[in-house]
N, C-alpha and C positions, 0 to 999 in steps of 0.2 A: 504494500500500500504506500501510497505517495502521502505526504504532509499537506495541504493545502493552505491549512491556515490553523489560529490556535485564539483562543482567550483565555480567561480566567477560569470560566467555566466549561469553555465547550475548545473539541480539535477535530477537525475537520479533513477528511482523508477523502483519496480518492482510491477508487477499490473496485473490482469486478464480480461481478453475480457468477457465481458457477451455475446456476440452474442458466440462466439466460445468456450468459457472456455478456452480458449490456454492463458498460462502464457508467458508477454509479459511486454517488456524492456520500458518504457517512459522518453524518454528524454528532458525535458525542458529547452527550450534552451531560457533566455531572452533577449528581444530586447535592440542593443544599441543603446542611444540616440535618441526612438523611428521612428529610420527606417523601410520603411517596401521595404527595397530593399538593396543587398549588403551585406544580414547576413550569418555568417557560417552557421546558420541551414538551408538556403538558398541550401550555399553550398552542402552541406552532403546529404540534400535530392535530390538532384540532380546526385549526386555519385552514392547513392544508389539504386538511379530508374536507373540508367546506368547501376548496375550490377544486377539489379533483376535478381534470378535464380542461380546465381553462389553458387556452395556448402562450398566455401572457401570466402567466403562477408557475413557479417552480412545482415539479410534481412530486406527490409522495408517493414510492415504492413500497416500503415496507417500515415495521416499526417493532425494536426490540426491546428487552428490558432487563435487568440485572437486579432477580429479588431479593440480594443481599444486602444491596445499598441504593437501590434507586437508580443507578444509573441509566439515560435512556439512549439507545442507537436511531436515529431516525437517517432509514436506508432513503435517497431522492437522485431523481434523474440528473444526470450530471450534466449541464449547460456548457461548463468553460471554467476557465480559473479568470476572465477577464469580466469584471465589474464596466457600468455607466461611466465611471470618474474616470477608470483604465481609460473609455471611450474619447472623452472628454479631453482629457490632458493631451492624449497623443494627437488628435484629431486639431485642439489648438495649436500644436507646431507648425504644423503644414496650412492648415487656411481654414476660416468659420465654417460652421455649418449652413449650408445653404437652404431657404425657408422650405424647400421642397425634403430635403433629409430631416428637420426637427421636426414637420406635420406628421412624418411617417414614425418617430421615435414617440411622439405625440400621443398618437392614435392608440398606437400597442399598451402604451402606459395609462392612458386613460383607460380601454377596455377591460384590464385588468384592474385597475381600482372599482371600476363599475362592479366588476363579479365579485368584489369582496364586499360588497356596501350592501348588494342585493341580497347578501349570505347574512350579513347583521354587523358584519367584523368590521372594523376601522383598525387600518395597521399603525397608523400615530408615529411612524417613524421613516417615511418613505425618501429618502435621498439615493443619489446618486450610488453612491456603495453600496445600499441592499436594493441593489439592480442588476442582475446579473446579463451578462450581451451573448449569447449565443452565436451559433452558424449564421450567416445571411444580414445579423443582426439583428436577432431577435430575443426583445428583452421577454424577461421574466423576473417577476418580483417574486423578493427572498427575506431571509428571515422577521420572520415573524415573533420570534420566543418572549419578545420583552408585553406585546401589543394583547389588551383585552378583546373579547368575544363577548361581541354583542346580538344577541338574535333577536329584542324588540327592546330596539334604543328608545328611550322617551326622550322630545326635547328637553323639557327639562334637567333632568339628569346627567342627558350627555354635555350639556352647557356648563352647568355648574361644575361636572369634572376640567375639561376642557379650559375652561377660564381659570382655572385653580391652579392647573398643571402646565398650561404653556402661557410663561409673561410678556412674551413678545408684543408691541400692541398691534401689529397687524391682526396676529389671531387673532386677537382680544375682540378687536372688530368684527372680524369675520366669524368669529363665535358667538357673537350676541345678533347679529342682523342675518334676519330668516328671509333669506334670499335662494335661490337655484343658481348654484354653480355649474362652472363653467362640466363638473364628470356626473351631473344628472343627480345629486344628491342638494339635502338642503344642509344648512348650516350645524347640524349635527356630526355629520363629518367633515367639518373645514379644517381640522388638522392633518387630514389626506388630500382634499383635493387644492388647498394653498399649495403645499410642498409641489405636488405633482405640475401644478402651473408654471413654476418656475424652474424646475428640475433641471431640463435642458437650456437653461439660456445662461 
């Protein structure tokens, strides 16, 4: 198995399915404080069984677990080791993006916030880096471990989180005025579809 990446809590390999041969992403995700309830990888697999299927959501494969400490394996289709910001940075050296390549980076990332908002979930942390760039260049949003599941957000509720938890004041704006955004939600998810507006520019 290859390294991919690592945190604090989680390391991230890349590794091959012997049933299928399909090269596939493993993320290790370790138990805090040997809980075995209330963990991000909790989280994320739950997200991600919420958008099985979508062509713009990294997919989840399979899902392991270790019942002596918690530890969880979440086996997911391996896109690439190159993130958005990869995209980004490299792509600034040589020349902007031209309006016809950001509407198409656009679209993919909007439809995919759409399919998580439809599911209930708001991922609350969509930048550049948990966007992963595939073949052809196509994205797929990714980790999800930190981001609540929501299946019938009330305004209220999700306002009151939202303005407590992000002090930025654009949110702050855009979290108190019930408006239709630009990715077909109302202002309940404006800490996904802000980020996502400005992601690429």
């Amino acid at each position: 198995m290859e390294t991919l990446g690592a945190g604090t809590y989680i390391v991230v390999y890349r590794a091959r399915d012997r049933r299928t041969d399909e090269t596939v992403a493993v993320k290790w995700v370790r138990s805090r404080c040997g809980r075995d309830h209330g963990q991000p990888a909790d989280v994320e697999r739950d997200c991600l069984a919420a958008c099985r299927g979508h062509p713009y959501v990294v997919q989840l494969r399979d899902v392991a677990a270790n019942p002596s400490n918690w530890d969880m394996f979440l086996v997911k289709e391996f896109v690439g080791a190159r993130s958005l910001r990869d995209l980004i940075t490299g792509h600034a050296r040589r020349r902007p993006f031209s309006e016809g390549e950001t509407r198409a980076l656009m679209r993919q990332l909007r439809a995919g916030v759409r399919t998580m908002h439809a599911a209930g979930i708001a991922h609350r942390d969509i930048k550049p880096r948990n966007i992963l760039v595939g073949p052809g260049g196509a994205l797929k949003i990714c980790d999800f471990g930190w981001q609540p599941q929501r299946r019938r957000p009330t305004r209220d509720s999700w306002l009151a989180r939202s303005t407590t938890t992000h002090r930025s004041s654009s949110l702050e704006r855009a979290s108190t005025t019930p408006r239709p955004w630009t990715c077909g939600r109302w202002a309940r998810y404006s800490p996904d579809c802000w980020p996502s507006t400005t992601t690429s520019g």
